[in-house]
C-alpha positions, -999 to +999 in steps of 0.1 A: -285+068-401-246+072-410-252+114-408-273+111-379-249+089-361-221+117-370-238+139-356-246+120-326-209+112-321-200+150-325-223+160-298-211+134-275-177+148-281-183+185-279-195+176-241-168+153-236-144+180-240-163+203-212-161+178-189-124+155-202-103+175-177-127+186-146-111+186-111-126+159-090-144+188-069-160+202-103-177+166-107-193+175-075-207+209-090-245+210-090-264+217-117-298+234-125-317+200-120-325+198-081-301+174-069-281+164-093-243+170-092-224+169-129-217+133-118-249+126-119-258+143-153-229+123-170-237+089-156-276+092-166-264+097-198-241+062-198-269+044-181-297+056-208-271+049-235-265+013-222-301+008-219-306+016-255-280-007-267-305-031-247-337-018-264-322-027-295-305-059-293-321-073-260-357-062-258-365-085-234-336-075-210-346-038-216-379-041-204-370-052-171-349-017-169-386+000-177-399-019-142-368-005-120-371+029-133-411+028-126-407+015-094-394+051-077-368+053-049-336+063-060-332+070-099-308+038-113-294+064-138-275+083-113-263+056-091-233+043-112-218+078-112-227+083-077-203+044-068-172+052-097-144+083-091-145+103-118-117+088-141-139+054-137-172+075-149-156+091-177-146+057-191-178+040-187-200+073-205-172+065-231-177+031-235-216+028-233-216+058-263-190+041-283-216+006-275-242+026-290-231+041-318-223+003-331-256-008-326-273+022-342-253+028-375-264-006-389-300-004-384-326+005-414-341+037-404-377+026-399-368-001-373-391-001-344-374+001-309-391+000-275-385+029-251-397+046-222-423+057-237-438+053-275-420+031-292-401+050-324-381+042-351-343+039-353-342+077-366-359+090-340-343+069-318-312+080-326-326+115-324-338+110-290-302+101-282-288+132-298-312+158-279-308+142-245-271+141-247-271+180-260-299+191-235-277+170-204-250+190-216-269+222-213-272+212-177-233+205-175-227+241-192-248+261-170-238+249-139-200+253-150-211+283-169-197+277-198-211+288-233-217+263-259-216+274-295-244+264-310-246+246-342-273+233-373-274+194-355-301+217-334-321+206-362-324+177-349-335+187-312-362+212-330-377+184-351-384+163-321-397+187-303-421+200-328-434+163-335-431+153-297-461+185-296-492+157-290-471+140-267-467+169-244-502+171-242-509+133-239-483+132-210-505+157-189-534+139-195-552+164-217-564+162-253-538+173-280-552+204-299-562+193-336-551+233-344-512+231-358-491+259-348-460+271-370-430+272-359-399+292-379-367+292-365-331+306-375-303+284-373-268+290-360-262+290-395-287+317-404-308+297-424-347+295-417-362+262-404-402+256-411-427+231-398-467+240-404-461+274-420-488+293-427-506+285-393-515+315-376-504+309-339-466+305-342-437+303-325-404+320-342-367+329-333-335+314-324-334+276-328-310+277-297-340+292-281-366+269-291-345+237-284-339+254-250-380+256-242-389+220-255-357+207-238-371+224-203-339+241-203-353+273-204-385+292-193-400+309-224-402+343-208-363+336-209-360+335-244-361+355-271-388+339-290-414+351-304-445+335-293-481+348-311-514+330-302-534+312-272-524+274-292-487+285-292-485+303-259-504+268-240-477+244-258-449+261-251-457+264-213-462+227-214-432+215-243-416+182-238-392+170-265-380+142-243-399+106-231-411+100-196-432+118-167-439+154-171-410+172-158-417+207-139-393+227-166-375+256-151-388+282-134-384+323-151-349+334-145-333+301-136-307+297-161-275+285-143-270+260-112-252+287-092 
């Protein structure tokens, strides 16, 4: 939990740094998801923080935040950012990380924690953490078009979304294939990551690419993946590393919010 949460902290401080010194008009930048200003990317990221520090120390409190968010109308994640300037906003993301972290690095990894959807244990938790705040960042750098170097904590985005595979499927309503599908993907570092090997649909690449796809970051057709077999084409059209509705992923060529 100690690494993990290092690694967690470094990714909230490599997107700290793209957004630490934005003009107020940059705030106001939209970004690939329809709608959403950077604002708006930043302060869902508080909010979810903050309601994790909930899930973990005030369960009961927490599931009253699973009742607002079900209830539609406007998404409570964005409306802090949308009511602070954006000195106020950087201090409150900054605080509610800073909250989490505490809570997290204490816990025994095999912790169960309520979320938004299945419940999960504190690693995966923590994980879940780690790949939203890296793929909200994504959103952040394409609309500002910056490039991010990649690094190996995409290990951690990849394993969820390899493992989150059933859930895609369950999410849509259809029946998760019992056929496994290997994935093998080279890290920033240039080693090779494995899950299922030996299967023979299978995707294989770039981890940055991968983590792109199950993030909904990317359209496959926009990577450079390689993607062999009817099992591996379906999940990857249909990949969803993160909890919550089905989201509509982006459509081929929509990389950046300009």
């Amino acid at each position: 939990m100690q690494r993990l949460c290092d690694d967690l902290a470094a990714e909230h401080a490599d997107l700290d740094a793209i957004v630490a010194d934005l003009d107020e008009r940059s705030w106001e930048h939209p970004t690939p998801a329809r709608g959403w200003a950077v604002r708006d990317q930043i302060s869902h990221l508080g909010y979810f923080d903050r309601t994790a520090v909930l899930a973990v120390t005030e369960p009961v409190a927490f599931s009253a935040t699973v009742a607002a968010l079900l209830a539609g109308g406007v998404d409570p994640s964005v409306e802090p950012g949308r009511a602070m300037g954006p000195a106020e906003l950087l201090a409150w993301w900054r605080d509610g990380r800073a909250q989490l972290l505490g809570v997290l690095r204490p816990l025994d990894p095999a912790t169960r924690i309520s979320w938004y959807g299945p419940p999960m244990g504190a690693r995966s938790f923590a994980t879940a953490r780690l790949m939203e705040t890296w793929a909200h960042g994504q959103d952040v750098a394409d609309a500002l078009q910056v490039v991010r170097s990649p690094t190996d904590r995409l290990r951690h985005v990849a394993h969820l979304g390899v493992r989150a595979r059933p859930f895609s499927y369950l999410n849509r309503g259809l029946e998760p294939p019992a056929e496994p599908v290997s994935v093998i993907l080279t890290a920033p570092s240039g080693e090779t990551w494995e899950w299922d090997g030996g299967a023979p649909d299978s995707v294989s690449g770039p981890a940055l690419d991968f983590c792109l796809v199950v993030t909904q970051r990317r359209h496959p057709a926009d990577t450079a993946l390689d993607i062999v077999g009817g099992r591996a084409v379906e999940w990857m059209e249909i990949a969803q590393a993160f909890a919550g509705p089905a989201g509509p992923g982006r459509p081929a060529g929509q990389v950046t919010g300009r």
